[in-house]
N, C-alpha and C positions, 0 to 999 in steps of 0.2 A: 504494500500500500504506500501511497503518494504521501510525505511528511507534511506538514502543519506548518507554516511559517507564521512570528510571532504577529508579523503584518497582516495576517490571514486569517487570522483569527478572529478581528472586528467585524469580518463578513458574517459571524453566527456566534453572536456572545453567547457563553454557556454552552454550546455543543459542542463536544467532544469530534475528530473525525470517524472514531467508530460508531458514534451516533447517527450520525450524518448517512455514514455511509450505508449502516441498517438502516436507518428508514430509506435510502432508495431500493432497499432489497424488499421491506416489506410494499411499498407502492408498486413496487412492478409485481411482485408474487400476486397481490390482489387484482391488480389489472390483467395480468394473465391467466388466472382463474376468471375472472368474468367470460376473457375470448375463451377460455379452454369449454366451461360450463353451452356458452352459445353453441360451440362446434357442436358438443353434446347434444343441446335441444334441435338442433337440424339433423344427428342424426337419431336422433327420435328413442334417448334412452336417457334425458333426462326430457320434463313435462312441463317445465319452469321456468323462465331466469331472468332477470333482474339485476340490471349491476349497479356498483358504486363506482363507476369510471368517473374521472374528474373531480373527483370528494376526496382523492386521496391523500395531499397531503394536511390538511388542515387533522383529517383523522389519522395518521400518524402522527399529530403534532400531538394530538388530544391522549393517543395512547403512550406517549414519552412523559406527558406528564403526571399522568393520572395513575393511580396502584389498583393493578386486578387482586382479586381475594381482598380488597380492603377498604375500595372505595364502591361504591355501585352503578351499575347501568343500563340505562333503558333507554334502546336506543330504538331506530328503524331499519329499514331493509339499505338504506346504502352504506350503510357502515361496516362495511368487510375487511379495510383495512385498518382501523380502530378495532376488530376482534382482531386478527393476527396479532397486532402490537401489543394483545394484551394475552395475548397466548392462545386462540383458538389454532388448531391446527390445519392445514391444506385438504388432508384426510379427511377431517370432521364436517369441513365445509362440505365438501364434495359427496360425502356420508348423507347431509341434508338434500344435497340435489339428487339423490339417485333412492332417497326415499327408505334408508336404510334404517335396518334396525338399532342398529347401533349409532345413531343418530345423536349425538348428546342433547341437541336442542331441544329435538319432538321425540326425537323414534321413529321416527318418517312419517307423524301424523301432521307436521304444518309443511308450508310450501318452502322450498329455497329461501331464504336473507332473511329469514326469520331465526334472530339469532337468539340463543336461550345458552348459559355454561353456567351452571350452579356453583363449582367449585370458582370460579372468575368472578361469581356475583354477578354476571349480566342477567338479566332476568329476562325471561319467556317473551318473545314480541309478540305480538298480533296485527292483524293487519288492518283495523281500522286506524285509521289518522287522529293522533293526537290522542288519543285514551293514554298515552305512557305519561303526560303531561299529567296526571293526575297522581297515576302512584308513582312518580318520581317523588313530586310534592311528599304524599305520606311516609316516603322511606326517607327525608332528609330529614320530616314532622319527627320518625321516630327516632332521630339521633335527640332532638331536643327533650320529649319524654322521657328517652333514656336517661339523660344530664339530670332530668327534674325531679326523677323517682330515682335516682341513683343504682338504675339497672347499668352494671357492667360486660354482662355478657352478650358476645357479638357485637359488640361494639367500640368503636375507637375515638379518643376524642378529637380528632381530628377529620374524621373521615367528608369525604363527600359525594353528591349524587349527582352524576353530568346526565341530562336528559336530551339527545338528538331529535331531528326533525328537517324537514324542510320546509320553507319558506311558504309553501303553500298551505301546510300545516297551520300554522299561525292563525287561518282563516276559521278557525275553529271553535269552539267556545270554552272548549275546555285547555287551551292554551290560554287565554286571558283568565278563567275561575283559578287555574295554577300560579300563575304571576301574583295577582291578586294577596292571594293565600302565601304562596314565600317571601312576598315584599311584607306584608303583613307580621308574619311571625319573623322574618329573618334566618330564614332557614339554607343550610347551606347548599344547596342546589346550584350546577352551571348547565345550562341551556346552551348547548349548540343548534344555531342555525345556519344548516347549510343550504347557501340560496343560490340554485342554479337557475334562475329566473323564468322557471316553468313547475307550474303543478301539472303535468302530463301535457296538454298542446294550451294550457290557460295562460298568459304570460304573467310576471309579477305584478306589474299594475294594474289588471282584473282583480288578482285577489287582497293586494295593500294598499290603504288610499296612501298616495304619494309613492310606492315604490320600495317604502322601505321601513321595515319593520324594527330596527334597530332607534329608528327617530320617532315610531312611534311610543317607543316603551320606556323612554327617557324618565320619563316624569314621575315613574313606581320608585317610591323612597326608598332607599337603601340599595338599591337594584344597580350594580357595576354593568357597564354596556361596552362593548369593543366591537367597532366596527375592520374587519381583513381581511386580505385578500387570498383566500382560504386555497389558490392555487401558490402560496407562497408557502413552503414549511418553515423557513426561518423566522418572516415575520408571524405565523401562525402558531409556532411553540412559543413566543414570546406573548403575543395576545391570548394563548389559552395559560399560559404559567400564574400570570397577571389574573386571570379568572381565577383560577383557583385556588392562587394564595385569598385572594380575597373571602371567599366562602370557608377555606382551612379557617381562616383567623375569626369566622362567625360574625363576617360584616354586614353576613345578606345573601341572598342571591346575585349571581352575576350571568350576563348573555353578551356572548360572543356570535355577532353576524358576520358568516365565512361566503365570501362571496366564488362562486365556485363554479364548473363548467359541467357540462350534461354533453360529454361527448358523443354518448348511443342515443338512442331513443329512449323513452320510459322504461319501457320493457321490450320484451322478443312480440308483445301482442301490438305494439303501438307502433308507426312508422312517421317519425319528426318531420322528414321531409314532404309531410303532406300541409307540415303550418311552420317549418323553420326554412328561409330563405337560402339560400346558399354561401352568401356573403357571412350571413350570421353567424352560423357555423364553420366555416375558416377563418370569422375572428377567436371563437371558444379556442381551434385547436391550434391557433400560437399561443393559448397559454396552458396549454395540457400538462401537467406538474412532471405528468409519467417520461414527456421526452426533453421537459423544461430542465428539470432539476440534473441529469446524467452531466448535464452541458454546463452546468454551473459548478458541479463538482470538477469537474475536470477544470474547467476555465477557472475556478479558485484553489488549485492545488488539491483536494483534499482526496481526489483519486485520478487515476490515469485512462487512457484508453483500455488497457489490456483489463484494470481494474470490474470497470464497467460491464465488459465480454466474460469476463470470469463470472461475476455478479448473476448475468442473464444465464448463461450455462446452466448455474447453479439451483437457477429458478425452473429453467426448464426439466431438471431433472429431476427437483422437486417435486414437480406437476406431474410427470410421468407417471413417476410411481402411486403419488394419493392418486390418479386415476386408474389405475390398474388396480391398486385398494377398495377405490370405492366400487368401482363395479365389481366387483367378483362379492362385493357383501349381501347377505340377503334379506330380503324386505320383511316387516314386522307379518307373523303369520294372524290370519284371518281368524283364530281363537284369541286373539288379545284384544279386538276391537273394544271389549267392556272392562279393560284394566284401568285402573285408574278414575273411574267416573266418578266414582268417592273413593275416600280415604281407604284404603284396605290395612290401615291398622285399629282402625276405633270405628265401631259399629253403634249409629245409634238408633238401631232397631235389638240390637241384643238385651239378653235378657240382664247383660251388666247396668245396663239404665233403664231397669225396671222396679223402682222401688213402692210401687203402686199401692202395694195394700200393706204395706206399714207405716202410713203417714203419722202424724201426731196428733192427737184426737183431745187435745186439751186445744181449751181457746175461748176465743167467738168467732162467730162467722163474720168475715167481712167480704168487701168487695174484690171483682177483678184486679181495679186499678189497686189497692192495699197490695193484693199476693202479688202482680206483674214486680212491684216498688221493692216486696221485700227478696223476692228472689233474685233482684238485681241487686242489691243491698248484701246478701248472703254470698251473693256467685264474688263480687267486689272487692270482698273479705276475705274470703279461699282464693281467689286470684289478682294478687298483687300490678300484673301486666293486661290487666281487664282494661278499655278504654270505652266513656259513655258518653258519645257527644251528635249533635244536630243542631236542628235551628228551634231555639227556645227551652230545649232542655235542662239547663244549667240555671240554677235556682237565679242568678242573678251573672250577668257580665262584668258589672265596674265591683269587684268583690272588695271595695273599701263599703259596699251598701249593706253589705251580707246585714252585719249585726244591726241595721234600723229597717231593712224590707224581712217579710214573708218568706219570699224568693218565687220565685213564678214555677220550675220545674218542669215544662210540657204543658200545651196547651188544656190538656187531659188530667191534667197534674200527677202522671203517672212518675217522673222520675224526682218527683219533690225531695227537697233532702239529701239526696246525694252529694250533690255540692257542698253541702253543709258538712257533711262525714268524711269523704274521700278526697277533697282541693279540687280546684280548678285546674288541676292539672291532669287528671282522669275524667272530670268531667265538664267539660266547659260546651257553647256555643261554637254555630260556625256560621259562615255567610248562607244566604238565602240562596243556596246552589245545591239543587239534587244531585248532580253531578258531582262536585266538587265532593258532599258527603261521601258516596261509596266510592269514587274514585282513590281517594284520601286513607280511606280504609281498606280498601285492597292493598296500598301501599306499607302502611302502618300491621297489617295481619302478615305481608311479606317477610316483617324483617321480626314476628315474634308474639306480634302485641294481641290483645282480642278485641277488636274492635265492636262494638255494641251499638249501634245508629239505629235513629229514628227518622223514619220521614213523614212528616206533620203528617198528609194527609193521602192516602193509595190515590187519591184524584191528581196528584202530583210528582206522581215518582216519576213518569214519564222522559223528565230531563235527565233521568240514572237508567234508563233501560240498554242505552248500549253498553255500561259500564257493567251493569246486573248480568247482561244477555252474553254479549263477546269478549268479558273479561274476568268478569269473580266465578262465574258460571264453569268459564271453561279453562282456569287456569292450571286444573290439575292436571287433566288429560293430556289440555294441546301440548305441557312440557312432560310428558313423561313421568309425574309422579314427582318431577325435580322441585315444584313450589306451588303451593297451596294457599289460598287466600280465605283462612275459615274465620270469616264475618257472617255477623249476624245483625240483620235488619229487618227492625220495629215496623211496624208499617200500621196504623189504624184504614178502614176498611169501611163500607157499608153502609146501608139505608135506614130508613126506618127510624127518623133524628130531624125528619122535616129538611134536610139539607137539601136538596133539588140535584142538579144535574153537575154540579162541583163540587160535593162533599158526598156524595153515596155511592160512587163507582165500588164495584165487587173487581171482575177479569182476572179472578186467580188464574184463567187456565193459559194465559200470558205468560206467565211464571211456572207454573205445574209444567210448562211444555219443554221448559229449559234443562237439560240434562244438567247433571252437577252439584244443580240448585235443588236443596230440599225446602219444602213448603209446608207448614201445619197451621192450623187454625183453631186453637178453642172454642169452646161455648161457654164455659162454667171457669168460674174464679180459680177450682183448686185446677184444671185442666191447662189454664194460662200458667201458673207456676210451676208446673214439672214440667211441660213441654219445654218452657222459655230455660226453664234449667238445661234440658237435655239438648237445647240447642246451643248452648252456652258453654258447654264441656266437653262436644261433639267436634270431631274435627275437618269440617265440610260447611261452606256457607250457607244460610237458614235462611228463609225469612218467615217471619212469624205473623201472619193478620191479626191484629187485634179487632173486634167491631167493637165501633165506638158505642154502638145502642147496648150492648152490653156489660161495658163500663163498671154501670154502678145499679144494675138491675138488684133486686131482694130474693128473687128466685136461684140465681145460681151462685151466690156467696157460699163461704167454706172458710172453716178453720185455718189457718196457717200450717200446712202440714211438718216443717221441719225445714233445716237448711239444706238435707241429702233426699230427698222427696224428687224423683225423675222418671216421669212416662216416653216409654220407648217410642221410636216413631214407627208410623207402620201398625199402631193395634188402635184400635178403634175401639168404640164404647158401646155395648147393648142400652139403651136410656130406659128401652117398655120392650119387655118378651110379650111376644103374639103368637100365633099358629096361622091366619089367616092371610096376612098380605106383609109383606116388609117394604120399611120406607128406611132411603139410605139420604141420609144429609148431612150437614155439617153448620155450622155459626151461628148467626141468628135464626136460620129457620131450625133448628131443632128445637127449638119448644113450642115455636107454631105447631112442628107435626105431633110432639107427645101433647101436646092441647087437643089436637084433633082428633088421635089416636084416643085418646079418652072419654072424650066427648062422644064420638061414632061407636065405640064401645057399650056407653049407656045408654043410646040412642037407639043402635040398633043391631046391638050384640055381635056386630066387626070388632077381630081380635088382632090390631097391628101392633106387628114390634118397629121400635124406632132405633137405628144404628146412626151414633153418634161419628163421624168417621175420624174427625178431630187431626187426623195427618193426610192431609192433602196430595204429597208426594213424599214416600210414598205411602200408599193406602193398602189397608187390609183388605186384601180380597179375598182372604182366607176366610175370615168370620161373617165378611155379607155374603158370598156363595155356599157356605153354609146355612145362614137363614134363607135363603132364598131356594135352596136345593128341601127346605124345610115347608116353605108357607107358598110357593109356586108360582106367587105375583108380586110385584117387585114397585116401589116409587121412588124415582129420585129427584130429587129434590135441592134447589141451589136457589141462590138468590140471583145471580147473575140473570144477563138476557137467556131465553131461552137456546135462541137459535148457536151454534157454535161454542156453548159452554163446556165448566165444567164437568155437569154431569151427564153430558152425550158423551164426553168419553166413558165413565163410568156404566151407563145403559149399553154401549156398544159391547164394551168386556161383556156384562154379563148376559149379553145375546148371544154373543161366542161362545163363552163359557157355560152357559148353566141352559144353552136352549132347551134343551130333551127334559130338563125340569119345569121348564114354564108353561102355566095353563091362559097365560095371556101376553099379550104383548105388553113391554118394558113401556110404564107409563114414566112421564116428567108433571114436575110441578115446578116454574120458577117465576123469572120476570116479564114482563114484554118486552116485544123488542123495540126497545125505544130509550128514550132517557129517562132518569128518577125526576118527575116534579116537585115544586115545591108545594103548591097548596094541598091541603091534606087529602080530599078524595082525588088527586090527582095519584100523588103517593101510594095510594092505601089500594086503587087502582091496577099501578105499576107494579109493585113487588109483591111477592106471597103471601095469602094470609091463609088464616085461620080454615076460613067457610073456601079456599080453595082447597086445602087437603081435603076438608072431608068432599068435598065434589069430588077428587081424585081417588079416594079409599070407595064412595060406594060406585062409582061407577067398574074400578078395578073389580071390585068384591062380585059386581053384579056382572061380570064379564064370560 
């Protein structure tokens, strides 16, 4: 190698020439896996591909700075040479394109440049835009929790979270509820944006007013900004060093905008030259870093020609062999597709979280919202790394009021108190962003913690559905088992409260439909506290309906059973044995139907039994096709609309399953299909009642 002169030196303060001269080995390696993987998809044995051409030095600069195993990162699909830098191997990449089983990222269940290394700390990508912007945020949220509750483990007090993206990204909403939140707290988070001045054929100033997103984020307080030229690695190790001393020293958040070139097209599916000019594009490739930088080493001493040729050799025989590796590896076999979909070490249908019939029978009976309070109260105190936060939850915000207010606690006043017991530091508020909540908590459950969220109202979670849908949902599977996001989220629910068409939406089966996501729903006070336990100790994300009309109903109150009091999911509850018709429900309508059920009994001596089903996903199908193989006609019963609901799945099973038992067809009882109004026989109208079971018990009966 070519020696270092003292005058040569000014050319790259602080780089070494063996630095130097590795990062042109790891840019060209990444770039020559991009052509290698291309050759691949043309001859039609990889299905993918996706490069990071022209991103690459600014992310070798990002990975010279940054520590794998120690800092974290969530990045996107062009960040190929930011993984190498940080140790992904050529094999492993090429392991993802060819869809192998030994795939560290997926296991060959996600596509190409979706990059996932456990032991690296890069975390599992996904390919919606911008979702990583949210649990970046909660894994840098959880170095400050760590600091505050004086948890040590896994954690470093220096560490930080670089979160990548392009520039197109930006355009998202959940890149500004992220900004928001680490300006806010001062977390130490660095944001790369690498802006190759295209979201796929959109240019930059379609999706940034003014062009540039570095001028518009100025004004977030504490927030370090660097604007480079991210085909530069010298100046681009020196603007990323600069970020993340800043965020080391806990200044805040810093974003670095790399301005950077888009050599290929988007992907193998897009063709550029249908919206990029030609002049355009032979300006990009005079500054292509890949053939810029060879030229600058040699022209500043720090390697030679022969240097350079040794280099390329070295790469290309690299590439040889991980592609001879990857293809000869063999794809995940078709028995594993259900590995992983939950936790396969902690079961919360086992009979280990069944403590059902030895609750505590001293007491009085109180409400839902009482047992919801204390079993978060109890799970709090057993679990030190418990976190309980939303919008309103936290008895008070400016916590100098604590000792002269109440403290508010949820609109519901279901988490009152807490604050008061545990600090604002487990339980505090956050902004008015559905997103930002579970986003935040994926992040936060990534790195340890157990995040416990509320969202005001199911009419609103809506802004957390990609986050619920494509990311907490599916964080286990898509990485292979390699990280798990088990949060648990509050959700209030339902009609019958006079709220109209904004506070009564049901659409469990939204959520029921989501692999990953388990879902249960109480009726009765003691059924809200063992569930919310067993979702709370369970290692798979939950969500839990609460209905708000059953709150603080006198009919399903209960004793406080105990602090170890846990119903498994998956068993469901007999409410009324029958012999003559079964009605299968769940929430608010189970005591419309055992109203009914008792009513039609004395009326006119119909014997229905009522099955509380109480876990939504998954559900006992054991014990209602049991009654049902027992009584031969069947209602079920939801509150939702009728049409596409919850329990047309449930009627479809049991038409499958139990036909050769049925002496009639699988009736329904639920809502119209319409919206909940608000004046009262609008209401009363719209959702289930009373005198509709029994219209649907004697006409079943009379069938």
């Amino acid at each position: 190698m070519a020696t270092q002169t003292r005058a040569e030196r000014k050319h790259a303060p602080g780089l070494s020439r063996d630095q130097l001269v590795g990062a042109y080995r790891t840019m060209l390696l990444s770039r020559r896996l991009d052509d290698r993987e291309i050759q691949l998809k043309r001859q039609n044995k990889i299905f993918f591909q996706i490069s990071g051409a022209g991103h690459e030095a600014v992310l070798c600069a990002a990975g010279m700075v940054l520590k794998p195993a120690y800092d974290w990162f969530y990045l996107y699909y062009r960040d190929r040479a930011l993984c190498l830098e940080l140790g992904v191997t050529p094999a492993e990449m090429l392991y993802e394109a060819v869809g192998a089983a030994k795939d560290p990222a997926s296991g060959g269940r996600q596509m190409p440049s979706h990059w996932g290394n456990a032991p690296l700390n890069i975390v599992s990508a996904s390919s919606p835009t911008g979702t990583q912007f949210l649990h970046a945020v909660g894994s840098a949220e959880a170095t400050l929790r760590a600091r505050l509750l004086d948890v040590t483990e896994g954690f470093h007090d220096d560490e930080v979270v670089l979160v990548s993206a392009g520039e197109g990204t930006t355009s998202e909403g959940e890149f500004w509820e992220s900004l928001n939140t680490a300006a806010n707290l001062k977390l130490p988070v660095v944001y790369l944006i690498e802006d190759n001045g295209y979201a796929i054929s959109v240019p930059v100033e379609v999706n940034t007013a003014g062009g540039s997103i570095s001028a518009l984020v100025r004004s977030f307080p504490g927030l370090y900004v660097e604007e480079v030229d991210g085909c530069d690695l010298v100046a681009s190790h020196a603007a990323m060093k600069r970020a993340v001393e800043h965020a080391r020293k806990r200044k805040g958040p810093a974003l670095v905008h790399a301005h950077v070139i888009r050599p290929y097209s988007h992907s193998l599916s897009d063709d550029e030259v249908m919206y990029r000019p030609s002049d355009e594009r032979e300006a990009d490739a005079m500054r292509d870093p890949v053939a810029t930088f060879p030229r600058w080493l040699v022209a500043e001493g720090y390697a030679t020609e022969e240097d350079i040729l040794a280099i390329q050799a070295e790469v290309e025989a690299t590439l040889l062999a991980a592609t001879d590796d990857a293809l000869s590896q063999p794809q995940p076999g078709p028995e594993t597709v259900h590995d992983f979909v939950y936790s396969p070490d902690v079961d919360p249908t086992s009979a280990a979280f069944d403590t059902e019939d030895a609750p505590n029978t001293e007491g009085t009976p109180t409400t839902m919202v009482d047992l919801l309070n204390v079993c978060m109260k109890d799970e709090m105190r057993r679990n030190p790394k418990m976190l309980l936060f939303g919008e309103d939850v936290a008895d008070v915000s400016r916590e100098a009021s604590l000792p002269r207010v109440k403290g508010k606690g949820g609109v519901f006043k279901v988490t009152w108190g807490l604050q008061r017991e545990f600090g604002a530091s487990r339980v505090y508020n956050t902004p008015l962003a559905e997103a930002n909540i579970v986003g935040r908590a994926i992040g936060l459950a990534l790195r340890g913690f157990k995040p416990v969220v509320e969202i005001q109202f199911f009419d609103y979670i809506w802004p957390a559905y990609m986050q619920i849908r494509d990311e907490l949902a599916t964080m286990r599977w898509r990485s292979n088992n390699a990280f798990a996001a088990p949060v648990v989220i509050r959700v209030t629910y339902g009609g019958y409260i006079r709220g109209a068409l904004y506070h009564s939406q049901t659409g469990a089966s939204l959520f029921t439909h989501c692999p990953g996501l388990r879902v249960v729903c109480p009726a009765t006070a003691l059924d809200a506290n063992g569930l919310l336990r067993t979702a709370i100790r369970c290692n798979d994300p939950v969500m839990v309906l609460e209905h708000k009309h059953l709150y603080r109903q006198t009919y399903n109150k209960a004793v406080n059973p105990g602090p170890d009091f846990m119903i498994p999911f998956g068993k469901a509850r007999t409410v009324r044995a029958g012999t003559d018709l079964t009605i299968v429900t769940y929430g608010a309508t189970v005591q419309r139907a055992l109203a009914a059920a008792n009513q039609m009994h004395e009326e006119r001596g119909i014997d229905a039994e009522v099955i509380d089903l109480r876990s939504l996903s998954p559900w006992d199908s054991e014990r209602v096709y049991e009654s049902v193989k027992r009584t031969s006609r069947v209602i079920v019963a939801y509150e939702d609309a009728i049409s596409w609901g919850y329990g047309a799945e449930i009627a479809a099973r049991i038409a499958d399953d139990c036909f050769a038992w049925l002496d009639a067809p699988v009736k329904r009882v639920a809502s119209t299909d319409t919206f909940v109004g608000y004046a009262p026989r609008l209401e009363d109208a719209i959702l289930p009642q009373v005198e509709d079971f029994k219209r649907a018990i004697g006409e079943l009966a009379a069938f």
